[in-house]
C-alpha positions as CSV (number, residue, x, y, z in Angstrom):
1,X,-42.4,-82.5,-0.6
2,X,-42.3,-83.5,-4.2
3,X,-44.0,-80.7,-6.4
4,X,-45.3,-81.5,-9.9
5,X,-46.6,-79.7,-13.0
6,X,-48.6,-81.2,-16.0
7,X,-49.5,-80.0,-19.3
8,X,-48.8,-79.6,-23.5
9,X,-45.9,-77.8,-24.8
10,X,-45.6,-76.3,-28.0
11,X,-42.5,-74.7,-29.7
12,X,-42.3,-71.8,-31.5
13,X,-39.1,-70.6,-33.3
14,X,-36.8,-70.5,-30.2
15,X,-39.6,-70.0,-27.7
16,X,-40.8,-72.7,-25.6
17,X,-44.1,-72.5,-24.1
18,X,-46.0,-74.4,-21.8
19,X,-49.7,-74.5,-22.2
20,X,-53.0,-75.6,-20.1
21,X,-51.5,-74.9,-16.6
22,X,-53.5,-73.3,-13.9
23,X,-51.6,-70.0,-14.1
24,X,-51.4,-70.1,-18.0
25,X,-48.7,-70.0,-20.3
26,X,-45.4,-70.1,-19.6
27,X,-43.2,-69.2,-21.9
28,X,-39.2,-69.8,-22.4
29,X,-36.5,-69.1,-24.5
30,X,-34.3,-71.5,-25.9
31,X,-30.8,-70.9,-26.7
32,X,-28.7,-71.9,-29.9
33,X,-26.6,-74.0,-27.4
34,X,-29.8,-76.1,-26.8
35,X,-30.4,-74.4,-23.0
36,X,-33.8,-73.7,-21.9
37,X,-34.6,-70.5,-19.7
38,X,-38.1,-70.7,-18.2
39,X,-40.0,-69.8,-15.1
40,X,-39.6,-73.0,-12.7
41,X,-41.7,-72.7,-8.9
42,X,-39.8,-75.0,-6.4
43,X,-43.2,-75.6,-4.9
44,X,-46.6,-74.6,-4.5
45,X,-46.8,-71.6,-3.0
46,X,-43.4,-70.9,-4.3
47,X,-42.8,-67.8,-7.1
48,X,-42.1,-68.7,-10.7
49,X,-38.4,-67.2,-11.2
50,X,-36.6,-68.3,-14.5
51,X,-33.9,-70.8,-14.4
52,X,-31.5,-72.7,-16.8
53,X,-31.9,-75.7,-18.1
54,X,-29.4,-77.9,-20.0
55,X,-29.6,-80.9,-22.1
56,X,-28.1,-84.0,-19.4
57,X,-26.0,-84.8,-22.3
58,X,-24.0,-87.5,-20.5
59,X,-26.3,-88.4,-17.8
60,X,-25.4,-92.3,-19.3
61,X,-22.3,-92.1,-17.4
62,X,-22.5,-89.4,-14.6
63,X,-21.4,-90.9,-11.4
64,X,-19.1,-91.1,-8.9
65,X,-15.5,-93.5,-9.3
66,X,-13.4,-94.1,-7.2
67,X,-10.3,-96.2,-6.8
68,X,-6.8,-96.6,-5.1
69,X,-3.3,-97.4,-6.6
70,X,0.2,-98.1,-4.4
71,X,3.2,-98.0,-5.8
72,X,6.6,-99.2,-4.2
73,X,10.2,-98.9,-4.6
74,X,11.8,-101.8,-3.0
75,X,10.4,-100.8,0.6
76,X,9.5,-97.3,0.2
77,X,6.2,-96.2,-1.4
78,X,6.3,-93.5,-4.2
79,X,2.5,-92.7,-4.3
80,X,-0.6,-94.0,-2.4
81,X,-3.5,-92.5,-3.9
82,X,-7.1,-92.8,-3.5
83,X,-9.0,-91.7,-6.4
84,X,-13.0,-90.0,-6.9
85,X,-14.1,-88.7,-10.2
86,X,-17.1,-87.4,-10.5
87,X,-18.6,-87.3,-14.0
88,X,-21.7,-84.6,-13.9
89,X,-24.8,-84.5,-16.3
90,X,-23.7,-82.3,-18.0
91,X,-20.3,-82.8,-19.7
92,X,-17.8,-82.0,-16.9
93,X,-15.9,-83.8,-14.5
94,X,-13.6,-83.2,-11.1
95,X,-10.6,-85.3,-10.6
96,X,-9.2,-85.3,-6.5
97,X,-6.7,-87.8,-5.6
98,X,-5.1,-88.1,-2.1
99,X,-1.7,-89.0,-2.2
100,X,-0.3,-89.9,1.5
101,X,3.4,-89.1,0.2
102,X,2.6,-85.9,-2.1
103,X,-0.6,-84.1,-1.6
104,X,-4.0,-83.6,-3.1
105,X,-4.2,-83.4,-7.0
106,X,-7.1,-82.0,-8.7
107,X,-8.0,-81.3,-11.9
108,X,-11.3,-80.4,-13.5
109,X,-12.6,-80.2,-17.1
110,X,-14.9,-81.3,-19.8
111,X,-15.8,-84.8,-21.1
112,X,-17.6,-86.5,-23.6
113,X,-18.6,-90.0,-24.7
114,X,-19.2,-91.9,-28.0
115,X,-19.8,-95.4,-27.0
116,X,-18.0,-96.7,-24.2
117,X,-15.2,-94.5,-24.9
118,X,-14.9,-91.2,-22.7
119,X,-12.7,-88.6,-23.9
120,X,-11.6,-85.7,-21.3
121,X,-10.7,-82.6,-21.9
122,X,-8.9,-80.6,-18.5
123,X,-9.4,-76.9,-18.1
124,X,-5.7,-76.0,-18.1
125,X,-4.8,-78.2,-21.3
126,X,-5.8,-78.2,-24.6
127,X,-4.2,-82.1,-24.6
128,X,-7.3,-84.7,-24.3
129,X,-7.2,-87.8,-22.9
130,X,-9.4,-91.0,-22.9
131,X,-11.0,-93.8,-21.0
132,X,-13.4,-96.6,-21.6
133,X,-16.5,-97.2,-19.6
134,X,-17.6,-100.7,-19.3
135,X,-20.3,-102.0,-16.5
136,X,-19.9,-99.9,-14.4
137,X,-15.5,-99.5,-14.8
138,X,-13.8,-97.2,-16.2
139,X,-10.5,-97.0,-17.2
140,X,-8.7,-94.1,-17.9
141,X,-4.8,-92.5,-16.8
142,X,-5.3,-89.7,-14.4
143,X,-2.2,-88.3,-12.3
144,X,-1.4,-89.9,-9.5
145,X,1.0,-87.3,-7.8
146,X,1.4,-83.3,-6.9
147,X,3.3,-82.3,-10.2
148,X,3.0,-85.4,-11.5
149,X,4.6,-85.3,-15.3
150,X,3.1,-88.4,-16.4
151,X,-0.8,-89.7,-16.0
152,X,-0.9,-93.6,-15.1
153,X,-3.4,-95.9,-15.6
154,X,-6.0,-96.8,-13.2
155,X,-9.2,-98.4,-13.2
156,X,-12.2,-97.1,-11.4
157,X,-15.6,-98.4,-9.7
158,X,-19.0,-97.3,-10.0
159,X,-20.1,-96.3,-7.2
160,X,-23.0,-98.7,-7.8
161,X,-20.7,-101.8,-7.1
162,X,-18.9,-100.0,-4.0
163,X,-19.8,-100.5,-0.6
164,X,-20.8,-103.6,2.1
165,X,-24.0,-105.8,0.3
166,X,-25.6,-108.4,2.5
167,X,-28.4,-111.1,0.9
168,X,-30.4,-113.8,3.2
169,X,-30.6,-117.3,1.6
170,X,-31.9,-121.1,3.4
171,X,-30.6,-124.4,2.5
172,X,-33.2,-127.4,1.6
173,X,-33.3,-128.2,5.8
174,X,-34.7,-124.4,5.9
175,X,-31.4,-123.5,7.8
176,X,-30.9,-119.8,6.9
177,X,-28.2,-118.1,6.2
178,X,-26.7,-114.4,5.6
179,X,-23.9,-113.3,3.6
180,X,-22.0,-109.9,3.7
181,X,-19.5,-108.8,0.6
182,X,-17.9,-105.2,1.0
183,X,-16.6,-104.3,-2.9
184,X,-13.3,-101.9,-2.1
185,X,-12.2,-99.4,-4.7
186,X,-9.1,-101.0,-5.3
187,X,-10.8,-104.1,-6.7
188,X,-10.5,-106.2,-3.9
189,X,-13.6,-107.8,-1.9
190,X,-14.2,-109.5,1.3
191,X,-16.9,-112.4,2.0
192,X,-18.3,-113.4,5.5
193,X,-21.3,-116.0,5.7
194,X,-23.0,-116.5,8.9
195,X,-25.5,-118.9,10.1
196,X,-28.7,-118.1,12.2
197,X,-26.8,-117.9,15.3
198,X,-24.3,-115.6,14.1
199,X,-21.8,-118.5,13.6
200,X,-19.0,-117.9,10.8
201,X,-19.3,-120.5,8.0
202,X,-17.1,-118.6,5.9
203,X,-14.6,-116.3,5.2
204,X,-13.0,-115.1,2.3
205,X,-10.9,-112.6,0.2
206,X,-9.9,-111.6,-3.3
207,X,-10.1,-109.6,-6.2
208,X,-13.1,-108.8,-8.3
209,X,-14.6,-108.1,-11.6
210,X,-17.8,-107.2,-12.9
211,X,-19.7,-108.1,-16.3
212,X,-23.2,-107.6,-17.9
213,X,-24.4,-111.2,-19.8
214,X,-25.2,-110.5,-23.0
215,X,-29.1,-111.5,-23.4
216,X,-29.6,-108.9,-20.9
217,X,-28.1,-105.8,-19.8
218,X,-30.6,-105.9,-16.2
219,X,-28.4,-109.2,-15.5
220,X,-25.1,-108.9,-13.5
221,X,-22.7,-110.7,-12.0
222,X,-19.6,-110.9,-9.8
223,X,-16.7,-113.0,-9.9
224,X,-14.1,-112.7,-7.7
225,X,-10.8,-114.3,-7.0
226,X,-9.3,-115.7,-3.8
227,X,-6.2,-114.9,-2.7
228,X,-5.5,-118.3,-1.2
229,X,-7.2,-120.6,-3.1
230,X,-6.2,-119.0,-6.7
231,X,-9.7,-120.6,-7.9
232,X,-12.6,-118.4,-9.2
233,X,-16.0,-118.1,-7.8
234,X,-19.0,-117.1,-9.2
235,X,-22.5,-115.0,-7.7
């Protein structure tokens, strides 16, 4: 059950206090890092204990990408890897890829973003490294085997444009229709459109990409390749 507080605040020096509640003031500390310690209740009847807040410095980006890379050597395959990176609120990020051939890699560390360029900073390196973030992909080089001495490049999803999406639609006859499109992490898509009865009136495959029009950042759309067609769709 959702519990909510209301009320003024005032700030004074490096106190923060919160004013007209039932219980009275409440009064926190804020440090030179830009953290706020204050007495927080869970819920109603809960007690007041003091917790840490921090400034959601990155909460523009925080998220969770995934992707997938194969790479092959005439018949045999030098790394399979599926990819999640998970970008927090707060400034840090954790890095797991499953390799099939070598093992898990992880890596964890700090980021930080100036535009739509994300700079990362892992916890055993002093050596950065960067990525760009545009709707909703990122692009960045992230190792893609156990001891890997090289990072390759890989792009990621959102997981915002991840996952099976189904929309219902009629023609002018009032025939109706249903589509399904599952988004996979390595940029590929499939299509399947179905009739009332359940009858296939379409199949199809391909690669995707994803863009925001420019009058309007609330407007999105997909266009995807086909495989066999090697024409480009639009919806």
């Amino acid at each position: 059950m959702e519990y909510t507080e209301a009320g003024y605040y005032q700030i004074q020096e490096t106190s923060l206090i919160l004013k007209y509640l039932i219980e009275g003031d409440i009064v926190g500390l804020i440090s030179t890092e830009g953290a706020i310690t204050i007495g927080i209740k869970p819920a109603d009847q809960a007690v007041r204990a003091d917790q840490e807040l921090q400034l959601a410095i990155t909460a523009s980006c925080a998220g969770i990408y995934t992707g997938y890379k194969k790479e092959m050597d005439g018949t045999s395959t030098v790394y399979e890897t599926a990819i999640t990176l998970i970008l927090d609120k707060f400034g840090g990020y954790i890095y797991t890829g499953v390799d099939t051939i070598s093992g898990t890699i992880n890596e964890t560390g700090s980021f930080s973003i100036s535009g739509s360029t994300l700079t990362f900073t892992p916890s055993d390196s002093e050596t950065s490294f960067t990525g760009s973030l545009v709707n909703y992909q990122l692009t960045t080089e992230l190792p893609l085997q156990v001891d890997a001495e090289a990072r390759t490049s890989i792009k990621l999803y959102c997981e915002t444009v991840q996952g099976t999406f189904t929309g219902e639609g009629e023609d002018e006859a009032e025939n109706t229709y249903t589509a399904t499109v599952n988004l996979y992490p390595d940029g590929t898509f499939d299509l399947v459109v179905l009739d009332s009865a359940e009858n296939e009136l379409l199949s199809d495959d391909g690669t995707f990409v994803i863009w925001v029009h420019a009058q309007s950042d609330r407007r999105r759309n997909l266009q995807y390749r086909d495989f066999s067609r090697r024409d480009q769709c639009q919806f």
